[in-house]
Each structure stands twice: as C-alpha cells, then as structure tokens.
VOPAGU-2260 file (C-alpha; in pm, 1 decimal, decimal comma):
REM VOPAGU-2260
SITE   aa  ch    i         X         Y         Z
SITE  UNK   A    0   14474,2   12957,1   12891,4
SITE  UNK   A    1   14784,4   13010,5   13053,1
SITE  UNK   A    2   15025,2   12748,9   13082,2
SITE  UNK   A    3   15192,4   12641,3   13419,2
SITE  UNK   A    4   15540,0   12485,9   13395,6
SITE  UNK   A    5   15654,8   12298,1   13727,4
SITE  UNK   A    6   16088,2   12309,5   13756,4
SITE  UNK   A    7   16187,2   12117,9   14057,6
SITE  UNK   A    8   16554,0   11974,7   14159,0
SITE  UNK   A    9   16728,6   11912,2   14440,8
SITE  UNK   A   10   16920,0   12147,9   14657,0
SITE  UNK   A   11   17273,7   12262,6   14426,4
SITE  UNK   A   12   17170,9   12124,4   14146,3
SITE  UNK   A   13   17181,2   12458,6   13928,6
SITE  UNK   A   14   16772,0   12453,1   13918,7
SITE  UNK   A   15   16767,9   12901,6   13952,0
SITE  UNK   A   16   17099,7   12947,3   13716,4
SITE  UNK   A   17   16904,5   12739,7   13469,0
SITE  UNK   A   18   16581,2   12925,7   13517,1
SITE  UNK   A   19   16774,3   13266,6   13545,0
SITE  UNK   A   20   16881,0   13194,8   13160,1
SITE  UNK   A   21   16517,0   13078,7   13080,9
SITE  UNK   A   22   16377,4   13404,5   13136,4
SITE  UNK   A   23   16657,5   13534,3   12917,0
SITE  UNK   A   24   16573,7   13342,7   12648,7
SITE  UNK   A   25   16192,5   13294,4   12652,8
SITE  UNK   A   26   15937,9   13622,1   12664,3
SITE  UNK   A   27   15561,7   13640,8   12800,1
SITE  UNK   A   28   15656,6   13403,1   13108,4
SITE  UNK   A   29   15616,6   13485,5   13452,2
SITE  UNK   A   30   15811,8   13336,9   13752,2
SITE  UNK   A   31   15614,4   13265,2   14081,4
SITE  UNK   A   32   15796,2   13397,4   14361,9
SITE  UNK   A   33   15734,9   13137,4   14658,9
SITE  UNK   A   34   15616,8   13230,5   15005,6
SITE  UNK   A   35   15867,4   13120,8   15312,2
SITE  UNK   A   36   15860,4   13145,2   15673,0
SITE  UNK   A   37   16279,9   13057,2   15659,6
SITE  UNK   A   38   16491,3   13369,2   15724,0
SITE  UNK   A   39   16677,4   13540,9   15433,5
SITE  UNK   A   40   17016,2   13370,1   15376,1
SITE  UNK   A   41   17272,9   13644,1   15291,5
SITE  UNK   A   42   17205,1   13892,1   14980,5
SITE  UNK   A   43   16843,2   13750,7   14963,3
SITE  UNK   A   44   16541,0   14052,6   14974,3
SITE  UNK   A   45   16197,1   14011,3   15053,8
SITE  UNK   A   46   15988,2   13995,8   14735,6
SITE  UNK   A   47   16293,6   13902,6   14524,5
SITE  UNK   A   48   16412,5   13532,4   14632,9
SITE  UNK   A   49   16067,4   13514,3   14853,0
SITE  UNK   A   50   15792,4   13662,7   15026,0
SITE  UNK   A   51   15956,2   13605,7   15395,5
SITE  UNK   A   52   15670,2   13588,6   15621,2
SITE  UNK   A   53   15590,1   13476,8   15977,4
SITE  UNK   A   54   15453,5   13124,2   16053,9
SITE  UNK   A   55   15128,9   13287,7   16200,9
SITE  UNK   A   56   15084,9   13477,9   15862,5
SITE  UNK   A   57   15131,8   13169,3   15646,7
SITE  UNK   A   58   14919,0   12926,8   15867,3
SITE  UNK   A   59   14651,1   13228,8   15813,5
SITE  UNK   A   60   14699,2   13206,3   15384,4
SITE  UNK   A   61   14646,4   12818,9   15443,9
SITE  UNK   A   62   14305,6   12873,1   15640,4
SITE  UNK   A   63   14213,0   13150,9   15355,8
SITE  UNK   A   64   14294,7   12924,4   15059,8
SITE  UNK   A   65   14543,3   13095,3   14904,9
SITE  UNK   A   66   14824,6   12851,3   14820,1
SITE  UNK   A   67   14810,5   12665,8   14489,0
SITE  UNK   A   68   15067,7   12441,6   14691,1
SITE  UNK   A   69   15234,3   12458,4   15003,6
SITE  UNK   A   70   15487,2   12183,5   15220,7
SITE  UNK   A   71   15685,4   12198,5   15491,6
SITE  UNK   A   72   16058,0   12156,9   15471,3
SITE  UNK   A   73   16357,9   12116,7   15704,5
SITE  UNK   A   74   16056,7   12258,2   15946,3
SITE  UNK   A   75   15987,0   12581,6   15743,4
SITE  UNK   A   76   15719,7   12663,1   15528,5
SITE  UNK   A   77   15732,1   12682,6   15151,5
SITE  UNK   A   78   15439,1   12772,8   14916,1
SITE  UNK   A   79   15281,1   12955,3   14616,3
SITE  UNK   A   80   14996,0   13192,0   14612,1
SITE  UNK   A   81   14722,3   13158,7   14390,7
SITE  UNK   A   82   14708,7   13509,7   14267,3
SITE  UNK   A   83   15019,5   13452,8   14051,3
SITE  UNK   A   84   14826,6   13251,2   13832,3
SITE  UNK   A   85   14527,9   13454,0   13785,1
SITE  UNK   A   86   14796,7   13757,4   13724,1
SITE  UNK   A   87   14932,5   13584,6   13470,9
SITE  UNK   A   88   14633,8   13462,0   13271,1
SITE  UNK   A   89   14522,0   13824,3   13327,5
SITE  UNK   A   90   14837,5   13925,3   13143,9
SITE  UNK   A   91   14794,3   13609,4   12907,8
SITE  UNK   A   92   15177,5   13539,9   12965,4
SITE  UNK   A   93   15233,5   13121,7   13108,1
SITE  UNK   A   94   15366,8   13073,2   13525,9
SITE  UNK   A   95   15703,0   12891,8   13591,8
SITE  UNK   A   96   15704,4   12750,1   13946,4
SITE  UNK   A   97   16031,0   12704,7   14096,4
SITE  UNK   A   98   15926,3   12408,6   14341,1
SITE  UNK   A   99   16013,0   12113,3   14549,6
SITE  UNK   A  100   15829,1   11738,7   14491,3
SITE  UNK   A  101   15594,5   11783,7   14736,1
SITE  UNK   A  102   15475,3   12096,9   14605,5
SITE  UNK   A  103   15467,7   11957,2   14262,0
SITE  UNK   A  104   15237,2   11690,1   14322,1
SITE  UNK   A  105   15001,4   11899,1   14468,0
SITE  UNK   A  106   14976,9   12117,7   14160,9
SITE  UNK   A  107   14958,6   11858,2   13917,8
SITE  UNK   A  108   14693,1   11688,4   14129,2
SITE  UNK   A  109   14497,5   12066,7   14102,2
SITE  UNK   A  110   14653,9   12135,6   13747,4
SITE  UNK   A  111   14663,0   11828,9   13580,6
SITE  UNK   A  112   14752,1   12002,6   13185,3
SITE  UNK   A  113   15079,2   12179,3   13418,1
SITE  UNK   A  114   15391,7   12075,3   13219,7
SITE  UNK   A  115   15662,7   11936,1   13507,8
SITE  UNK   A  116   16058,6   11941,5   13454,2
SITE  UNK   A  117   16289,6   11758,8   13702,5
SITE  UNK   A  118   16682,9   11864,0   13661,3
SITE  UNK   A  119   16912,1   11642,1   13791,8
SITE  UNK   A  120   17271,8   11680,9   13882,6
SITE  UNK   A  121   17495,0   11444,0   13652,1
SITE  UNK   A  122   17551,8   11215,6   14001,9
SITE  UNK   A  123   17592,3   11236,6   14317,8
SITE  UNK   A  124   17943,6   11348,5   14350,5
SITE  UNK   A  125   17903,8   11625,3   14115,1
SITE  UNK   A  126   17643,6   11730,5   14322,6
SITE  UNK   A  127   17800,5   11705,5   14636,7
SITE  UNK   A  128   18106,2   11922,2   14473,5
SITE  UNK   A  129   17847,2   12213,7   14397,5
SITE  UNK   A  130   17718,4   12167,3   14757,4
SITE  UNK   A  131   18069,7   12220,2   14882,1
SITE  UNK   A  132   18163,6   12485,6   14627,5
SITE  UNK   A  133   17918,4   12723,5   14696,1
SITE  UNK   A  134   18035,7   12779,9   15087,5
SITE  UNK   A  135   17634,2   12817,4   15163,1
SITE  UNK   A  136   17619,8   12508,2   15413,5
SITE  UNK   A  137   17781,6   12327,2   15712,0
SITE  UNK   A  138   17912,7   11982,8   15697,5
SITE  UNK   A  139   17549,4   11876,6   15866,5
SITE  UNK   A  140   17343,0   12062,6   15601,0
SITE  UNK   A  141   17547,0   11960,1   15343,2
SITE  UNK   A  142   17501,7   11552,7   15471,1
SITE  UNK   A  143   17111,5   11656,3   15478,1
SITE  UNK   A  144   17047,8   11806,1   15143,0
SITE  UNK   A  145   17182,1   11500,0   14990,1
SITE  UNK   A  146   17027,7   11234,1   15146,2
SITE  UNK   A  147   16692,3   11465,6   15084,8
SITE  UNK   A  148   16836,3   11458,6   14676,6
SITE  UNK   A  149   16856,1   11070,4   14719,2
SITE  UNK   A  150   16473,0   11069,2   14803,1
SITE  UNK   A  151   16343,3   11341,2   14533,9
SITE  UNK   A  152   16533,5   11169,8   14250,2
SITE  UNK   A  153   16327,0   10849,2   14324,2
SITE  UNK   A  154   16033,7   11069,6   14188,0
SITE  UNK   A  155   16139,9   11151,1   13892,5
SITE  UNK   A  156   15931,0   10941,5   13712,3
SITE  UNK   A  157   15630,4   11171,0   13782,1
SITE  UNK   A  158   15784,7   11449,6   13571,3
SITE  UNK   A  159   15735,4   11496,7   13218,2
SITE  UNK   A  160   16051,8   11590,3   13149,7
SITE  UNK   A  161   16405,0   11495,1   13266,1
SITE  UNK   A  162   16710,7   11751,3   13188,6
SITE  UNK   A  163   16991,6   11640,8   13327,1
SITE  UNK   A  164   17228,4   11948,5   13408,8
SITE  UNK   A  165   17581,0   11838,5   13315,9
SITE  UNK   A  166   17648,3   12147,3   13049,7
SITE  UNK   A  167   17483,0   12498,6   13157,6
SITE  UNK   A  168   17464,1   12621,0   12814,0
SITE  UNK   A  169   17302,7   12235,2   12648,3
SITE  UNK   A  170   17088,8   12238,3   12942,0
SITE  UNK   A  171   16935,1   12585,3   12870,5
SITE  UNK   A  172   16886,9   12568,4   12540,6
SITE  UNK   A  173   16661,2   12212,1   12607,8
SITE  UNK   A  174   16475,6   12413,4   12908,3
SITE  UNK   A  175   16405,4   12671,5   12662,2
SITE  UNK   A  176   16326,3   12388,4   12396,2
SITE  UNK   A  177   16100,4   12237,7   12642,4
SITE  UNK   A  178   15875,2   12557,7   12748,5
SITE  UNK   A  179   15865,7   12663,9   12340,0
SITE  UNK   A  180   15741,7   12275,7   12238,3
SITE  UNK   A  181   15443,2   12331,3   12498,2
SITE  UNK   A  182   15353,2   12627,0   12353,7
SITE  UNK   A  183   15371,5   12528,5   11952,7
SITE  UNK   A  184   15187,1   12182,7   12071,8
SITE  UNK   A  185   14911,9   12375,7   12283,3
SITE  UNK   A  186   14854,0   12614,9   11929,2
SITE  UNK   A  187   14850,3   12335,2   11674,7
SITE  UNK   A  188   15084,4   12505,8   11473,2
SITE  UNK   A  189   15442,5   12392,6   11367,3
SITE  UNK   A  190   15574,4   12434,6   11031,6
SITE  UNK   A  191   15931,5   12596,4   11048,2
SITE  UNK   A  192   16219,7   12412,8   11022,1
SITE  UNK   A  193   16308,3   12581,2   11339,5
SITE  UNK   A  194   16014,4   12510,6   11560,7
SITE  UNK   A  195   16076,7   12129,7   11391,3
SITE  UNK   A  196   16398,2   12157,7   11578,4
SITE  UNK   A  197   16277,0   12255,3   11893,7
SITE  UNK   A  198   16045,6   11964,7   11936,1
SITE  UNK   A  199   16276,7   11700,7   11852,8
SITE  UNK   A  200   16471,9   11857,4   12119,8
SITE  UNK   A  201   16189,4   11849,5   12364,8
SITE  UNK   A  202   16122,3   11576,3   12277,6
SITE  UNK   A  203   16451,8   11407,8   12331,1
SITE  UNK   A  204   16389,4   11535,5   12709,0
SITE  UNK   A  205   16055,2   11370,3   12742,2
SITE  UNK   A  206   16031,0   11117,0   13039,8
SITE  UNK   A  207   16027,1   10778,1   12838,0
SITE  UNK   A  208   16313,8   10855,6   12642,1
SITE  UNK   A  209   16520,4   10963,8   12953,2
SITE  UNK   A  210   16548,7   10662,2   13104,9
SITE  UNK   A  211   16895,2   10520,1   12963,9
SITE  UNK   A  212   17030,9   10870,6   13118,8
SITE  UNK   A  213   16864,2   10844,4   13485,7
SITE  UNK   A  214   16901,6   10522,5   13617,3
SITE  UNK   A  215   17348,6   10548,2   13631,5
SITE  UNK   A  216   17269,4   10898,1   13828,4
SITE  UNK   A  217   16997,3   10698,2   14038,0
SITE  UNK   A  218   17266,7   10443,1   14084,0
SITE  UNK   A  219   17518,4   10687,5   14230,0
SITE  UNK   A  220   17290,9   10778,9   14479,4
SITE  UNK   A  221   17194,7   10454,0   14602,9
SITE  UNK   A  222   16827,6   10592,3   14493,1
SITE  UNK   A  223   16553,1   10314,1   14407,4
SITE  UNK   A  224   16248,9   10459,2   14162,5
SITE  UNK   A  225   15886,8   10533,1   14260,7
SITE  UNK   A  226   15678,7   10385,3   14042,4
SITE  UNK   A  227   15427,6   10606,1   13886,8
C-alpha cells in the first residue's frame, strides 16, 4: 500500500524549494500535480506547476468524482485527482501532495493512515521578507497572504509533523528524515545505525515534541491554536 504524505505551508514559506530537494534525495515517490482554474503566473506550464483548466471543466471533475480533495481559494479552484494515487500504487512508489489546509483535511478525513507535514516560516517577519523578496506580489497580495498564514498556522496542530524552515539544508534533511521514518515504521524493519538516526530525527519533528518551537512563531503572528 502506497503511502500518501500531505506537505502544506503557507504562501513564501519555501514549501516547493523544500519539496524540490525531497525528490532529490528520496526515490520511488511521486508528486501530485494539482488541478487549478488560476492563470499561469510567469514561467509556469500546464502539466508542470498545474493542470490549468477552466472553471466549467473543474466543476465537471467535481460532479464525476474525481478529486481526492478540492477548495476554493482567493476565488480559484485548487484540487487533486484521484488517478494519481491509483498511478502510484500501480507503480508501488508513495504520493506527496503539495496542498493547502483545507485540502488536507479532506484527505485525512478520506485517508486517515496519510502522513501530514506543516512547514512553517521561522515568524512572521521572516516570512513577510520572502514575500517581499521574491517580487511575485503587490502590496495588497502581499497584506493577504499573510493574514491567510496567520489563519493556517492556527492548524497546525492537525499535522503530524511540524518542520520549521529556518535552514534550507536542516530542513531537508528532516523532510527527507520524515518520509524515510514512515517507510521503515510501515515495514517493521529498523536495525542500522543509520535508519536509527533517521527516526530520532523524525521523530524530533513529530507534533508533540514541536510545541516549545511553534507557539513564539504563533506569537509573532498574533495566531491563537485550533484545538484538535
């Protein structure tokens, strides 16, 4: 059985450079590429970023069934297709879905054994600086994404894991940690040294230990937890 990971963050928070050196990393893992009815922003192709398709034609894969999750945001849709997943037990390789909160909840509701990650910026001005940096946004967008950031961070109790992204190259090598644990817990088998290592480092990720770490970034954003 194929195991689904769920990686969601807010907007600038360094969620696709992280997954980008995932798939470096880590072999027999697929990435589902989401569905959008959003234009293309600059360099982005159809069937790379996202399937860019018309409202009509995604309000048609709703009637039909085929989203594993789907949500609305800044009024465009967002969703994945079911037909990654069966591709990829087919292939007997695990699905990474790159997703927002909404979306997430929906697939652990469906797929309760999915592993989820939520990365978090190190606070809120660091995040604001990589909103700024990147030249992507006006002033209004930019005002937008993080007040949305503010409101998915009071989630992040619903995860499994919490990573917080201050270091690229720390913050890989515990995504990577993370997606290798599942797999050596799901086969029963640990006995290297090595794979000893990468569960302690998983492990050291794992929602009730990240705590301490959350609640200061929380506090920069004025954010107030969801309970579970």
């Amino acid at each position: 059985m194929s195991i689904v990971y769920i990686v969601s963050a807010p907007s600038g928070s360094g969620k696709s450079t992280l997954v980008n050196e995932l798939f470096k990393m880590v072999q027999g893992l697929d990435f589902s590429i989401s569905y959008t009815t959003r234009p293309p922003r600059g360099s982005e192709k159809n069937g790379k970023e996202y399937f860019f398709i018309s409202q009509a034609e995604f309000e048609t894969m709703i009637a039909e069934d085929e989203f594993l999750e789907h949500a609305c945001v800044f009024g465009n849709y967002y969703g994945t297709a079911r037909r990654f997943l069966r591709e990829s037990q087919q292939r007997g390789h695990d699905l990474l879905l790159d997703i927002d909160v909404q979306g997430a909840a929906q697939v652990k509701k469906n797929l309760p054994a999915a592993v989820s990650i939520f990365i978090l910026p190190p606070d809120r001005d660091k995040l604001e600086w990589r909103l700024r940096n990147r030249g992507l946004d006006s002033e209004a967008v930019i005002r937008r994404r993080l007040d949305t950031a503010r409101r998915e961070i009071e989630n992040y109790s619903k995860y499994d894991y919490i990573l917080v992204n201050n270091l690229l190259e720390q913050s890989a090598d515990e995504l990577k940690a993370i997606v290798l644990a599942e797999r050596l817990k799901r086969s029963g088998t640990v006995s290297q040294p090595k794979e000893e290592a990468l569960l302690l480092t998983a492990q050291a990720c794992q929602l009730d230990r990240s705590r301490d770490r959350v609640l200061p970034i929380l506090a920069s954003f004025g954010a107030v937890p969801t309970r579970n």
